[in-house]
C-alpha positions as CSV (number, residue, x, y, z in Angstrom):
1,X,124.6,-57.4,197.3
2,X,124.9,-58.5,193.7
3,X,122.7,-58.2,190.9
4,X,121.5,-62.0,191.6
5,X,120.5,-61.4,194.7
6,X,119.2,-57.9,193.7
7,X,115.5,-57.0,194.7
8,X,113.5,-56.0,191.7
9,X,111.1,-52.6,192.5
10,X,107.6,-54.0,190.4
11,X,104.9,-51.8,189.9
12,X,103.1,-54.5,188.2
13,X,103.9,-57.6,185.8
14,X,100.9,-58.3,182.7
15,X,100.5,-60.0,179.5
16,X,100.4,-61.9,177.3
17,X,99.4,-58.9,175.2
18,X,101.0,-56.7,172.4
19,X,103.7,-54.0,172.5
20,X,101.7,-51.4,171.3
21,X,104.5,-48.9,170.3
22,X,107.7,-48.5,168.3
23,X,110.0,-51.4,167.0
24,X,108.1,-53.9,168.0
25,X,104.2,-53.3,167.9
26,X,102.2,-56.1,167.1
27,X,104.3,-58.5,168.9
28,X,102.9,-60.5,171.7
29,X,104.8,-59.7,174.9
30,X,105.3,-59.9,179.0
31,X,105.3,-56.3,180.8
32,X,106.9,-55.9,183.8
33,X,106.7,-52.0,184.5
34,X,108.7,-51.0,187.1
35,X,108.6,-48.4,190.3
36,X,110.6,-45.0,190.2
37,X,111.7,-42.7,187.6
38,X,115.0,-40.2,187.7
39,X,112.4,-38.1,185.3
40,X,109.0,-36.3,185.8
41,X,107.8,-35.8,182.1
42,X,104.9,-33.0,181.5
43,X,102.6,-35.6,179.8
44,X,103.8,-38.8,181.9
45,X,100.9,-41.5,181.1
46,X,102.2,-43.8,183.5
47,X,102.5,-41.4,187.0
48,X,101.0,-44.8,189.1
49,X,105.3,-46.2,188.4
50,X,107.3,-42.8,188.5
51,X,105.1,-40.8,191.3
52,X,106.5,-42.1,194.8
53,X,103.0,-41.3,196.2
54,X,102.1,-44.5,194.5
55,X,104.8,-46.5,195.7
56,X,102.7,-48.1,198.4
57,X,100.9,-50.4,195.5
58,X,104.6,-51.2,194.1
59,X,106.4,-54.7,195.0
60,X,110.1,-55.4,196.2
61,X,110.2,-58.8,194.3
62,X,113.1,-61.3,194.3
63,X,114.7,-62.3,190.3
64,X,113.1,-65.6,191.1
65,X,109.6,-64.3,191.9
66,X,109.5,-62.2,188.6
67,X,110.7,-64.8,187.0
68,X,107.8,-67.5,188.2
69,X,105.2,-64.6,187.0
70,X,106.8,-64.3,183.9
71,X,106.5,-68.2,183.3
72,X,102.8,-68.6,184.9
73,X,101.4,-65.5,182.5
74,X,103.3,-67.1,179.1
75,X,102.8,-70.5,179.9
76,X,106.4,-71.7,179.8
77,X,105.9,-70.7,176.1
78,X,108.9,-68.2,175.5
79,X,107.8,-65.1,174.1
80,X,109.5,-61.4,174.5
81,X,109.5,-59.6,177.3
82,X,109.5,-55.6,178.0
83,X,111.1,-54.2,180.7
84,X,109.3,-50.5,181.0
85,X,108.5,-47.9,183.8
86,X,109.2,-45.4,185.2
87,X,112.8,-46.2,184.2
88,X,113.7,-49.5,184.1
89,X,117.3,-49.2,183.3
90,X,117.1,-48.2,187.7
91,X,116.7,-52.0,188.3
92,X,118.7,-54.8,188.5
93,X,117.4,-56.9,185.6
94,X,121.3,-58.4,184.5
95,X,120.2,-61.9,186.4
96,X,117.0,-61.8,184.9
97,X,117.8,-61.3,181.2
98,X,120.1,-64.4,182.0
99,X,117.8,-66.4,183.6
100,X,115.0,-65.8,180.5
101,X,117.5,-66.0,177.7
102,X,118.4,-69.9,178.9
103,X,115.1,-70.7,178.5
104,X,114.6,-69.1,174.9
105,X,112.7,-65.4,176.2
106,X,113.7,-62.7,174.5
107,X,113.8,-58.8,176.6
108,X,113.4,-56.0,175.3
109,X,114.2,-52.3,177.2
110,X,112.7,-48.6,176.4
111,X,114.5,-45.8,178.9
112,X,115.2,-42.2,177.7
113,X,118.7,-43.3,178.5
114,X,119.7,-41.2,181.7
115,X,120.7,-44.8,183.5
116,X,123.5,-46.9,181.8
117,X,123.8,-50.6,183.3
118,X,126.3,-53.2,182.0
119,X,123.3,-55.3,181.1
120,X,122.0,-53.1,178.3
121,X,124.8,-55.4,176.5
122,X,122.7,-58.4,177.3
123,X,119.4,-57.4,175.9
124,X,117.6,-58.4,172.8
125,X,116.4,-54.8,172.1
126,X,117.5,-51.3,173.5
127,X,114.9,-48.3,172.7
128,X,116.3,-45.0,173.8
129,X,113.7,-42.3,174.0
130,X,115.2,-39.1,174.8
131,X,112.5,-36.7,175.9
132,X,111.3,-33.7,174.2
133,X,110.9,-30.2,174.8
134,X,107.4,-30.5,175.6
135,X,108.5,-33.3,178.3
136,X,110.0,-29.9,180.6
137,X,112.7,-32.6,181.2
138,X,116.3,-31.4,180.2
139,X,118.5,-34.2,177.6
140,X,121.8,-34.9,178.5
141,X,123.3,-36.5,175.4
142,X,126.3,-38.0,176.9
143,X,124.3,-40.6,179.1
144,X,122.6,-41.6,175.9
145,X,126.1,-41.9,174.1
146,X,127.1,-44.0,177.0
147,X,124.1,-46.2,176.9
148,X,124.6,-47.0,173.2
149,X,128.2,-48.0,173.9
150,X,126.8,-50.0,176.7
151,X,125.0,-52.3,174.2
152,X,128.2,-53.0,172.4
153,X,126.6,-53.7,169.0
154,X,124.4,-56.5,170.6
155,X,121.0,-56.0,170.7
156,X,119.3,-54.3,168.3
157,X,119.2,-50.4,169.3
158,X,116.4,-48.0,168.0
159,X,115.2,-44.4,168.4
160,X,112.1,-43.5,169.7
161,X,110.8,-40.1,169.9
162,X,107.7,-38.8,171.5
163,X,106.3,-35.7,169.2
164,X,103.8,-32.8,170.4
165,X,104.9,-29.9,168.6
166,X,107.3,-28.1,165.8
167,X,109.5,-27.8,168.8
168,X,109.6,-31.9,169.4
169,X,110.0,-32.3,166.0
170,X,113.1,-30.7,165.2
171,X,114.5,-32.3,168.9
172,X,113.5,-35.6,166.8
173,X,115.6,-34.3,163.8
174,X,118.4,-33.6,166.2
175,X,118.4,-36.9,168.0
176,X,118.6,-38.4,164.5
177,X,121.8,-36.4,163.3
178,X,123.5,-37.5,167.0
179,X,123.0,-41.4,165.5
180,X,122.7,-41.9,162.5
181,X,123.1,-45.2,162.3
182,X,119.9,-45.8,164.8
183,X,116.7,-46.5,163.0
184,X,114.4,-44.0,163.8
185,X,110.8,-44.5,165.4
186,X,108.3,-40.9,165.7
187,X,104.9,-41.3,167.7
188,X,102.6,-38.9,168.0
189,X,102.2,-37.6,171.7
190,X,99.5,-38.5,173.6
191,X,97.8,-35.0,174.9
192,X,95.0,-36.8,177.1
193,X,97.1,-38.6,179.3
194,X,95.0,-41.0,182.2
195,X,95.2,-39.8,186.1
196,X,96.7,-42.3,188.0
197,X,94.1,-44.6,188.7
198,X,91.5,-43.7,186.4
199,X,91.5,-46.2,183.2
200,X,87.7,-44.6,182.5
201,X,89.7,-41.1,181.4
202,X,88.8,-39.9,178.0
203,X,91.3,-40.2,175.6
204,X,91.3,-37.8,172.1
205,X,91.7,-40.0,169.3
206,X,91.1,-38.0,167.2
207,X,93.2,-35.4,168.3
208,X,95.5,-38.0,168.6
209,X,95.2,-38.8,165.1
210,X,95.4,-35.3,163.6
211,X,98.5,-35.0,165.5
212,X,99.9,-38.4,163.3
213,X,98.6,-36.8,160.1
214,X,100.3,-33.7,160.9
215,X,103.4,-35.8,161.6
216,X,103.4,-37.5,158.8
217,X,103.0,-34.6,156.3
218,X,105.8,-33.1,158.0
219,X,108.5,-36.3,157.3
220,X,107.4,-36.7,153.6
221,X,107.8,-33.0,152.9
222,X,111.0,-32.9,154.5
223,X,111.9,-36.2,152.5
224,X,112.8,-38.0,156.0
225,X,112.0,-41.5,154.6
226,X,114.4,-42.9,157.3
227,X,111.4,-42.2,160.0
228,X,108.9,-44.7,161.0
229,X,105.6,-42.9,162.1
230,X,103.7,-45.1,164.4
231,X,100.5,-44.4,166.8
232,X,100.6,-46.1,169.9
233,X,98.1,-49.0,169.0
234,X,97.4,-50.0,172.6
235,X,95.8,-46.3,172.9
236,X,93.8,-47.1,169.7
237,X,92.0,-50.1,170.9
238,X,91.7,-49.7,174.9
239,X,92.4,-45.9,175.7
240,X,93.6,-45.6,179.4
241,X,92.9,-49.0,180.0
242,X,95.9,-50.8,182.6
243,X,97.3,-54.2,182.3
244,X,96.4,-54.7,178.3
């Protein structure tokens, strides 16, 4: 079966609304979150797309129906779209990116880059997010090496690093060293994470925030100025709330 032909594992499609993290916050944008995960992070906020006890609500969808949903939420108006998960870089979005790019859409991928696909080569914007210590999940820095080479010098590639602890921070460091010449994005982690389900779960913003503060102090005084430190904005204005 090729990749035009692929089925597409949806956990659910939404927007128009902003990115609310990393290279592009602020910018209006399409999510389609996909089923499945490789990984089983600690403080995973979005369990309803990795855990497979939830895979009853997700949505074998052709490239064609994604497609239609991604026209009928922007309006035809083309706009960028983030592919996100569970781990996107799983599905077969090569005839997708096509598809949106002839019509002016721009796509943008995050994945902790355990998954390299030829068609990282064809987005707009790679975000590899290796996972901390505080994740429990174990790094394998060759897959991320190979998923930079996969984007050839195409789209525009970026760092992002989750950060709970001294221990996260000095994985950020080390991810930084291993590529230099990737801009570097830091967010503090989010230590209330939502149940599956529940978009009325508290979230501690100001815990939250301390953590930022904390962050911050700690890239001036080591005179990182290369850093970005960025909340996640979507947290900040609607907490747990899905599809926003």
């Amino acid at each position: 079966m090729t990749d035009t032909h692929s089925a597409i594992r949806v956990s659910e499609i939404f927007g128009p609304t902003i990115q609310g993290e990393g290279v592009l916050i602020g910018l209006p944008t399409v999510f389609i979150r996909t089923g499945g995960c490789d990984y089983r992070c600690s403080w995973c906020d979005s369990l309803h797309a990795v855990d497979k006890q939830f895979r009853h609500e997700w949505e074998m969808m052709s490239c064609e129906a994604v497609w239609q949903k991604v026209l009928a939420l922007s309006g035809g108006r083309p706009l960028t779209v983030s592919l996100s998960g569970g781990n996107p870089a799983i599905q077969p979005f090569g005839a997708l990116i096509k598809r949106g790019h002839d019509k002016g859409y721009r796509f943008a991928l995050e994945t902790q880059g355990s998954v390299v696909k030829e068609w990282f080569a064809e987005l707009d914007v790679l975000v590899l997010s290796p996972k901390p210590p505080s994740s429990k999940m174990t790094t394998e820095w060759a897959a991320i090496e190979a998923s930079f080479q996969a984007a050839q010098d195409k789209p525009q590639v970026v760092l992002k690093l989750v950060v709970f602890d001294e221990n996260d921070y000095a994985f950020a460091k080390e991810a930084a060293a291993r590529f230099p010449r990737l801009p570097v994005y830091l967010q503090p982690g989010n230590h209330t994470p939502p149940r599956p389900g529940d978009e009325d779960a508290s979230v501690d913003v100001d815990g939250i925030m301390k953590r930022m503060e904390w962050l911050v102090d700690s890239v001036t005084h080591d005179n990182w100025f290369e850093a970005r430190v960025l909340p996640q904005l979507h947290v900040l204005l609607w907490g747990n709330k899905r599809g926003v």
